[in-house]
N, C-alpha and C positions, 0 to 999 in steps of 0.2 A: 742526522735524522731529518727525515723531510715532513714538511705538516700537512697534510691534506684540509686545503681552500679553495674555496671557490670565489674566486677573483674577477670584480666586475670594472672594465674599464669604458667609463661612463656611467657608474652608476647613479647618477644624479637624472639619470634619463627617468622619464615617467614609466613606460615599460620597466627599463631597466629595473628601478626602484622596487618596483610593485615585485619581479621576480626575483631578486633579492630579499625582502622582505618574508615571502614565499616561502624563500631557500632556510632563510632564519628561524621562521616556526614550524621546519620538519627537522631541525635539530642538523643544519649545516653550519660549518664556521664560516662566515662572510665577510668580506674586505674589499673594497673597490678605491677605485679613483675618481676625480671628475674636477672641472672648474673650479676656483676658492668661491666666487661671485655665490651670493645666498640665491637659492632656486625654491623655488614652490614644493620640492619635493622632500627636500632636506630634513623636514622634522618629521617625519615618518621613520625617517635611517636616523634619527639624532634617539630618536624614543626607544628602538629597537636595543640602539646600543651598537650599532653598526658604523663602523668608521669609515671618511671617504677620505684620500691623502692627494695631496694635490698629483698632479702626473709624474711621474719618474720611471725609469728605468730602473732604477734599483727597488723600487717598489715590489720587482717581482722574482719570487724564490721557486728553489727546484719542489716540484709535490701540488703547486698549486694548478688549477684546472681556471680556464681561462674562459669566461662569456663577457663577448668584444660588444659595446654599443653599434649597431646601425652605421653610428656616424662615422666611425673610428676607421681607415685605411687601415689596410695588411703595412703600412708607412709607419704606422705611430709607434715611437719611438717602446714601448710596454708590451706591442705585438710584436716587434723586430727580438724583443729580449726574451720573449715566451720562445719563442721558433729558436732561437739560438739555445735555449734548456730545453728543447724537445718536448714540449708543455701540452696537451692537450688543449686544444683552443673553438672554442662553439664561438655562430654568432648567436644572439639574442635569439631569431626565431629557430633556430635552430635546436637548442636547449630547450625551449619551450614544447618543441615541437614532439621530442623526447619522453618527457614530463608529463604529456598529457594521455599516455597510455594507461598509466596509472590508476584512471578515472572512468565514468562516465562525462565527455567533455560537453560544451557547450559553447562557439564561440560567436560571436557578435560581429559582423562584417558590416560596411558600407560607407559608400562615400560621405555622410552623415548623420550623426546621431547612435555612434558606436558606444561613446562613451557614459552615456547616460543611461540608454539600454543594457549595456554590463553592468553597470551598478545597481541599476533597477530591479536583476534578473539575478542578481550576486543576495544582494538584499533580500528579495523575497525568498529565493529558494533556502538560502541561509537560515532562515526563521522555521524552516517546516526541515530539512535536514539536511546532514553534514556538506556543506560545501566550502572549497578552495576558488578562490577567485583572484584576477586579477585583471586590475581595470586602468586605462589609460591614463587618470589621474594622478598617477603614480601611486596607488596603493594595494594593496596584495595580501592575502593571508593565508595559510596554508593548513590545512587540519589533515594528519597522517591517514587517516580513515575515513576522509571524505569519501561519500557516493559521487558530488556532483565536482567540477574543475570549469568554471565560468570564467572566460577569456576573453578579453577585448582581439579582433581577427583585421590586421592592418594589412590593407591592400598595397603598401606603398612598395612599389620595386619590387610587387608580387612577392614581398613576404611569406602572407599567408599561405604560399603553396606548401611551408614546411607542417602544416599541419593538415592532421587527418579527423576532425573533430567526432563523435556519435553525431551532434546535431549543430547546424548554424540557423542564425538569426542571418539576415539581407534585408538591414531597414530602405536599400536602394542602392541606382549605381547609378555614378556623375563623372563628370571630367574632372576630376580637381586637383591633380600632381600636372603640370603641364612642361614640369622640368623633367621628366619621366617619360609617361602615356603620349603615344603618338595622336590621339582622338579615343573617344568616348567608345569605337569600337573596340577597341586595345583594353580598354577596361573590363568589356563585357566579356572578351576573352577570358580575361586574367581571372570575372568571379566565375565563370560556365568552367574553370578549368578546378578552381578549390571545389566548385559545388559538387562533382564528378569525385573528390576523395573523401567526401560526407559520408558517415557508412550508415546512418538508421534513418535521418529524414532534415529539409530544409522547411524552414521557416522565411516566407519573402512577401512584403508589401505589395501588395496586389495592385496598385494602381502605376506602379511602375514597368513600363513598358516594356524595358530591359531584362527585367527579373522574368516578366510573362515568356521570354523566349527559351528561359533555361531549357534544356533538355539533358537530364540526368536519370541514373538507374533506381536513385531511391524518391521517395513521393517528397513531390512540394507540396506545399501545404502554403495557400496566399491566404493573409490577414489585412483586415481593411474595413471598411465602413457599405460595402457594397456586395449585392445579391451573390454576384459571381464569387465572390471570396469564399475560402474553406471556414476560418474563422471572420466572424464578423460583429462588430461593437453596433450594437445600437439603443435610439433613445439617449444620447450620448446630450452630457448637459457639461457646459464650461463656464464657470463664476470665481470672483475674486476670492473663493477659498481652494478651488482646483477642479479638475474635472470627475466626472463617475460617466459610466455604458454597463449597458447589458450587454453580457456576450456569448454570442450561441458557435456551435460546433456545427455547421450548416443548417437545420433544424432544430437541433438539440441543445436547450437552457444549459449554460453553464454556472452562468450565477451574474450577481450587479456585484461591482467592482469600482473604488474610490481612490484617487489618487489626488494627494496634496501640490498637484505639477502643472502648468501652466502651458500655454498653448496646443495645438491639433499634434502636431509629433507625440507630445506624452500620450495621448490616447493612445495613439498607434503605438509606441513602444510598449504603455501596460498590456498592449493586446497581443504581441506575441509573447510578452511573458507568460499571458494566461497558456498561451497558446502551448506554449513548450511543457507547462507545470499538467497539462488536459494530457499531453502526449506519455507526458510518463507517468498516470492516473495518481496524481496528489490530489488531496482533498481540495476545492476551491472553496471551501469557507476558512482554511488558512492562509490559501494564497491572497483573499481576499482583506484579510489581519493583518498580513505581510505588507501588503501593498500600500493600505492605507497610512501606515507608519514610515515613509521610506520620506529621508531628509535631503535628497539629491545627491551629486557629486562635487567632486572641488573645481572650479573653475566653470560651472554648465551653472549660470543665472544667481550665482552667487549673491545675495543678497546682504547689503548692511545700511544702519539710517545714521546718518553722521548731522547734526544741525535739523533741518528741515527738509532734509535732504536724502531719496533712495536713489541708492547708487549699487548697481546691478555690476558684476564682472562675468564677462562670459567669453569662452572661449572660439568664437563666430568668426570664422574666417574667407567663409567662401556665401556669396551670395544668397542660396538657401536656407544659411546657418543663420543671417543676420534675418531673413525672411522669419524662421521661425524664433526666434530670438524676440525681433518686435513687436512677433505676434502673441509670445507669452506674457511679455510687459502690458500689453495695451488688455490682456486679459483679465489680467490681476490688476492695473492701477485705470481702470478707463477715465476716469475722470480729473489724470494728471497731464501735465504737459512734458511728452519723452521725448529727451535731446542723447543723442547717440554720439559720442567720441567714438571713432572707427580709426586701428590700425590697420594698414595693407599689411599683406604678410607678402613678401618677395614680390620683384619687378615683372616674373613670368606671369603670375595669379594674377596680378593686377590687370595688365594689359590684355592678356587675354578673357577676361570677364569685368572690360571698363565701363559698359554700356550696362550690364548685370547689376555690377555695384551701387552704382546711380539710381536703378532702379529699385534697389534691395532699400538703401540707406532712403530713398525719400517717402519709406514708411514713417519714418521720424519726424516730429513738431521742427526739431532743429537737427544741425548734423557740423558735427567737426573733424576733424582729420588729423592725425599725425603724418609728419615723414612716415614711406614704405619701411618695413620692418628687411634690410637684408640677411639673407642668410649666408651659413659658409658656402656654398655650393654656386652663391649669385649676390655679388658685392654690388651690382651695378646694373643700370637698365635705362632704357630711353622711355621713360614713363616716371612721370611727378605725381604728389598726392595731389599738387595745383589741379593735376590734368583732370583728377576723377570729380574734385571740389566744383568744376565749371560745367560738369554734365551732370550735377544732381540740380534738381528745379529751384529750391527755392534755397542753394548756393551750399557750397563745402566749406568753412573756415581753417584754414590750418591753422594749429596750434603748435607752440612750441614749448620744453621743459619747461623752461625757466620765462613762459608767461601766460600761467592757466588763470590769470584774471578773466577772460570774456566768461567765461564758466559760473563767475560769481555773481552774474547779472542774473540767473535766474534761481526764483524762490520756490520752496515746494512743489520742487518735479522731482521726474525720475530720471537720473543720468544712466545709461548704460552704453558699460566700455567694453568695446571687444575686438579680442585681434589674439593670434599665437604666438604673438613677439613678444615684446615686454612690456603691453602696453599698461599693466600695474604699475609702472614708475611714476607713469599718469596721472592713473589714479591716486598713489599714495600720495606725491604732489599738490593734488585737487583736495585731497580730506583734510592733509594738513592746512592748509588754506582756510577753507571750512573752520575747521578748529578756532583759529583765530579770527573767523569776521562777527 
C-alpha cells in the first residue's frame, strides 16, 4: 500500500516552507527534506509538527507526489529516485501555480519590497475575511474556504510566469538577479509578460518608469503620492511611532489610514493594500483596524534591544533595499547614531552595483562589512568586500566572525545588519558580546 505525501525537497526554503505549511492546514500529509544546519524557517515546520530528514535517496517512496525547491537540479540524488518510481514531480512555482485557482488570488511582485507587502496585505485582508497566504518569510497558512490566496510573485528565473493571479501588486522593477537577467530590459519583459496573465486588474507604483510602460488588457491601476496616480496618499505624516496618509481613489475619500512601519516604502506598500481592499469593495474602516495593528515580517527591520543597544536585522540586499532600510531607522531613531554591518550577497550583485552600494551604505553614521556572502551558483569572483569598503566616503571596515570587537566601541546606537546570506551569525556573535560587557 502506498501513502499519498506530499514531499518537499528543500523544504527548509522560505517559499518552500510557507507552502508546505499551506499544504499542512488544508489537511495534506507533509514531509520534506533539506540541510541539518538550523535556518530561520525551521520552527514554523518544527510547530506544525512537519518533519524535515536530512537528504536521502531512500527518503523517497512509491505514492508520494513530489514539489522540488528552485534550487534543487533534475541531478539530486531524491529527484533521480522520484523519476525512477514514476512519481509525479512539481517544481515549487509550479504547484503553487496550480493551487491558486482555488481562490480569488492576489500576488505581490517586484524587485523590492515583495515581502513586506505580502505580509502587510495577508494581515489586513486576514482580519476582515478568509484568507490563505503565503509570504517569503517562510510562513504560510491555509484556510480551506478562503475567499482570498495572497502570494509573494518572485521574478527570479521568471518564475512567476506559472502563475495566473485575479490581481497583482508591482511595488517596481530593478536589475537585481545579474546571474540571470541580461539588463533591466529583460526584466521589464519578464513583468509586461506575467502582467498580460493577470485576469481582473494590476496594481503598480506610479512613479516608476518601467511599470508606466506596461501595456496590458486589464486596467492598471498606479498608486503613489502624485496627481497622475489612480490611488494616491496624501497629507502623509512620518514619526518615530510610524506613518498615517489620507487616501483618495482619484477624487474620491477613501479614508486616513495608520501604519505602525517606518520609512517612505511602508506608505507606498499600505497604499496598494488600500488599494486592492477599495477594488474589491471592503469596508475601509476595517481595513483601517487591520492596518494599524500589523507587527511586520520576519527578517524586514526586525527589531531587538540587547544592553544599550538597538539592533535592527533586515534582509537589504540590493542598494535600494538598504536606501529604504536606513531610511526607516533614521525615521524611527533620528536622534541615535546608525552604524550599518552590510553583508554582499554573491560576487555578480556586488560588482555590478559597487558604486550603488557605496552610495546606499554612506546613508549610515558608520559602515562595516562582512566577506561577500557566496552562493551555490557563484563560489568565487574578482570583487572583495575591501573593494566596496574603499568607495564608501567615510571608509568600509571589514569585519570578521571571530572579531566583532570594533562594534563594542559604540554606546546607545542603532546597529543594523543586513544581507540574504547569513549574516545573523553576526549578529548572534555581536549580542553575545553585548551580553557579556
Amino acid at each position: 500500500m502506498t501513502e499519498e505525501i506530499d514531499y518537499f525537497v528543500g523544504i527548509k526554503g522560505s517559499g518552500m516552507s510557507a507552502l508546505a505549511l499551506i499544504l499542512h492546514d488544508l489537511g495534506h500529509q507533509v514531509l520534506g527534506s533539506d540541510i541539518t544546519q538550523y535556518t530561520f524557517t525551521q520552527r514554523g515546520l518544527e510547530q506544525a509538527g512537519i518533519e524535515s530528514l536530512p537528504f536521502s535517496a531512500d527518503n523517497i517512496k512509491p505514492g508520494y507526489t513530489i514539489i522540488a525547491g528552485n534550487s534543487f537540479t533534475d541531478e539530486h540524488p531524491e529527484i533521480v529516485r522520484a523519476k525512477e518510481l514514476g512519481l509525479k514531480i512539481y517544481r515549487y512555482h509550479e504547484y503553487l501555480g496550480q493551487l491558486l485557482n482555488n481562490y480569488t488570488s492576489i500576488g505581490v511582485a517586484g524587485a523590492h519590497g515583495k515581502t513586506s507587502t505580502t505580509g502587510l496585505l495577508a494581515h489586513t485582508l486576514g482580519g476582515v475575511e478568509k484568507t490563505s497566504y503565503l509570504i517569503g518569510d517562510g510562513t504560510g497558512k491555509g484556510e480551506p474556504d478562503s475567499k482570498f490566496f495572497v502570494f509573494e510573485a518572485d521574478e527570479y528565473r521568471r518564475h512567476f510566469l506559472a502563475y495566473s493571479p485575479d490581481y497583482i501588486i508591482m511595488t517596481n522593477i530593478d536589475f537585481d538577479h545579474p546571474d540571470y537577467y541580461t539588463g533591466i530590459e529583460d526584466v521589464y519583459d519578464a513583468f509586461e509578460t506575467e502582467a498580460k496573465q493577470v485576469k481582473k486588474g494590476i496594481f503598480a507604483w506610479g512613479d516608476d518608469p518601467w511599470l508606466r510602460k506596461l501595456k496590458v488588457d486589464v486596467p492598471v491601476y498606479y498608486y503613489g503620492t502624485s496627481d497622475k496616480d489612480d490611488y494616491i496618499a496624501k497629507n502623509v505624516q512620518r514619526n518615530t511611532t510610524g506613518s498615517e496618509f489620507d487616501a483618495y481613489f482619484h477624487d474620491e475619500f477613501i479614508g486616513h489610514f495608520a501604519v505602525p512601519l517606518f520609512g517612505e516604502h511602508s506608505v507606498l506598500n499600505a497604499l496598494a493594500v488600500v488599494a486592492v481592499a477599495h477594488a474589491e469593495k471592503l469596508d475601509s474602516s476595517y481595513i483601517a483596524r487591520e492596518l494599524a495593528t500589523f507587527s511586520g515580517v520576519k527578517r524586514r527591520f526586525s527589531e531587538t534591544k540587547v544592553a544599550d543597544m538597538t539592533i535592527i536585522d533586515d534582509y537589504a540586499h540590493h542598494p535600494s533595499e538598504i536606501d529604504a532600510t536606513l531610511d526607516a531607522a533614521r525615521q524611527k531613531y533620528p536622534d541615535k547614531q546608525l552604524i550599518a554591518v552590510f553583508q554582499p550577497h554573491t560576487y555578480s550583485r556586488t560588482i555590478a552595483y559597487l558604486d550603488e552600494f557605496a552610495e546606499s551604505l554612506n546613508k549610515a553614521d558608520v559602515v562595516f562589512l562582512t566577506d561577500i556572502f557566496s552562493s551555490a551558483r557563484e563560489q568565487s569572483g574578482s570583487v572583495t568586500s575591501e573593494d566596496l569598503g574603499a568607495k564608501i566616503s567615510h571608509g568600509g571596515t571589514v569585519i570578521k566572525l571571530d572579531n566583532m570587537q570594533p562594534l563594542l566601541e559604540y554606546k546607545d546606537a542603532v546597529v543594523v545588519f543586513m544581507g540574504a546570506g547569513d549574516v545573523q551569525k553576526y549578529e548572534r556573535a555581536y549580542k553575545d558580546l553585548l551580553n557579556l560587557r
